[in-house]
FINU-364463 format. One record per residue (C-alpha): x, y, z. Coordinates in steps of 0.2 Angstrom, whole numbers, plus 5000, padded with zeros to 4 digits. Example, Ala and Ser with C-alpha at 12.3 -4.5 7.8 and 13.67 -1.06 7.14 Angstrom:
2
506249785039/506849955036/
***
This chain:
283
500549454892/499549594892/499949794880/499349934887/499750084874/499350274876/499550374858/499050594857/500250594871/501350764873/503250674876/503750544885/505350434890/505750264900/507250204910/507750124924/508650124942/510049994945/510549894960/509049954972/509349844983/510949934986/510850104981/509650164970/510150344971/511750274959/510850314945/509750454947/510650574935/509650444922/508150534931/508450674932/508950694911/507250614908/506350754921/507250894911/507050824894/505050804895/505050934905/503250914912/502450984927/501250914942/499850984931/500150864915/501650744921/501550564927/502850444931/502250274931/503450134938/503949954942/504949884953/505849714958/506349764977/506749874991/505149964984/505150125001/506950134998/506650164977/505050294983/506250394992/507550414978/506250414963/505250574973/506750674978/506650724959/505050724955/504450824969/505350984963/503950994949/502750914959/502650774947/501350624954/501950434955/501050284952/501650114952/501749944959/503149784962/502749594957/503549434962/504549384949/506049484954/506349554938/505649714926/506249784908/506249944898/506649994881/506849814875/508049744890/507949644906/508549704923/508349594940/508849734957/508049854948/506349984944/505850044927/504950194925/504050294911/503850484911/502250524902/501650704898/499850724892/499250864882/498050904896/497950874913/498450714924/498050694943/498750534954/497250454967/497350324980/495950224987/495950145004/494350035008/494950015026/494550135043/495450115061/494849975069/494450045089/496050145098/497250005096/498850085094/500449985094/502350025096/503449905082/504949825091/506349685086/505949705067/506949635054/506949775042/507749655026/506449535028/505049645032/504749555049/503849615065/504449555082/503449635093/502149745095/501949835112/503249715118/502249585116/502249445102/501649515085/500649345081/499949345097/499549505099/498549525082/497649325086/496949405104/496049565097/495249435082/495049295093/495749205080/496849015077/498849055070/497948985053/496649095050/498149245051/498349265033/496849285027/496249395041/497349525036/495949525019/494749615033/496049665045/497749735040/499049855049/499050045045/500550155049/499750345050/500950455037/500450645040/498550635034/498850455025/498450285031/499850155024/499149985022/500349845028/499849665024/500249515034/501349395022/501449245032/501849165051/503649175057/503749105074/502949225087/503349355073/502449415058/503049435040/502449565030/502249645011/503149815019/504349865029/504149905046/505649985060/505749965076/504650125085/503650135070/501750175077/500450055070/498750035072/497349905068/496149955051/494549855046/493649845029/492449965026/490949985013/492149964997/490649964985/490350124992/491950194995/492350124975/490750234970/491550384980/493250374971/492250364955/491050514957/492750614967/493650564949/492250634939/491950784948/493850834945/493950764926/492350814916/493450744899/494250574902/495550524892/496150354901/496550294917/497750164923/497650094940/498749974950/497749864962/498249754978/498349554974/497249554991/496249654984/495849564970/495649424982/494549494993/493249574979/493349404970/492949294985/491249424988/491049404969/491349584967/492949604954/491749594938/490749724946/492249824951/492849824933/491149874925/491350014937/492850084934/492450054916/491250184915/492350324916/493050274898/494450184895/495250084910/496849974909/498149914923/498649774931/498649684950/500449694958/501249644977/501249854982/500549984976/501750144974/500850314977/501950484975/503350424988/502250294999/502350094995/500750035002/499749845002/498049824999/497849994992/497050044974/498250174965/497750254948/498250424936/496850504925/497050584911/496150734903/
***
């Protein structure tokens, strides 16, 4: 068990969302009280989440009030199927905290993949439930993603460390991480409908794209307050395999104090991304 505890701070308040898996949207008057009695902007406002399921579903809900003060999101899911707030359990469900700084805040993503060539693929017989792809170019999923790697059906889930799918979002990239072989499909950490438009990413230079975020953060945050980030279980994988996670953390530790956690998704304003480092800095 781990505390991560912010004090200095303008106002703040926690809740949760019931029965996402159902409808989330139930209880978003809960939200909305909490929006209005911070009462925070884009400029100094974060909300910071957790969630137990249907994690694109929750986005959706959770934004359609924030973005009418342009309030950033940062969050993640786990595996345990279960969050609390203000002392209770919940299972179905996402926990949030509203936190208003005295001065600024500002939401970042980091993506260490780039498009892998022009393949360009058209989702079909997807199991939206299970997060399952059928077929991609009406072709079987698994075969389609062992052909381009040349790879064996065993070496699929942990090619998708150097080789996930990215779903192109207006001018973002969402990173979708294979889970595991179903059949000739594929399971993955998010969902994916049928004539969604997918393409093929490939890791980049990370330490350098890590640097990048870093100098990008400094550049727009002279004073540094904190930052709390969400990082990708694959992620953390991948860096500690290359012997890179000590490193990373030394990294992010020089712009003051740094604190978060490694979930199953990464939430960032209303997308739900794999693989994916999200963070909030505050002034």
């Amino acid at each position: 068990v781990s505390v991560i505890a912010y004090y200095g701070i303008a106002g703040a308040a926690a809740n949760v969302l019931e029965n996402v898996s159902l409808m989330p949207v139930k209880y978003i008057d809960r939200l909305e009280k909490d929006v209005h009695d911070v009462n925070g902007s884009g400029r100094d406002t974060v909300c910071i989440d957790f969630c137990s399921a249907n994690d694109a579903c929750v986005l959706t809900t959770i934004y359609s009030v924030l973005k009418h003060r342009n309030i950033p999101l940062v969050g993640g899911t786990g595996d345990g199927g279960k969050i609390s707030a203000n002392g209770k359990v919940y299972q179905d469900a996402v926990a949030y905290a509203l936190v208003k700084n005295n001065g600024r805040v500002k939401a970042y993503k980091e993506n260490i993949y780039h498009q892998k060539g022009n393949y360009r693929f058209i989702a079909s017989k997807t199991d939206k439930a299970n997060y399952i792809i059928g077929k991609l170019n009406g072709k079987s999923a698994k075969q389609v993603y062992q052909d381009i790697l040349h790879i064996t059906e065993k070496e699929i889930l942990t090619q998708t460390f150097k080789n996930p799918f990215g779903k192109i979002n207006g001018s973002e990239t969402c990173i979708i991480s294979i889970k595991e072989v179903n059949g000739n499909a594929l399971t993955c950490f998010r969902q994916v409908n049928d004539s969604d438009v997918l393409i093929m990413l490939e890791l980049g230079d990370y330490k350098a794209i890590v640097k990048n975020t870093i100098q990008t953060i400094r550049q727009d945050f002279p004073k540094i307050s904190a930052v709390f980030s969400v990082n990708c279980l694959f992620r953390y994988l991948l860096f500690t395999e290359n012997h890179y996670m000590q490193e990373y953390l030394n990294e992010m530790g020089t712009l003051g104090s740094h604190a978060g956690l490694v979930g199953y998704g990464e939430h960032y304003n209303n997308q739900f991304v794999n693989q994916s480092m999200t963070c909030v800095v505050f002034e």
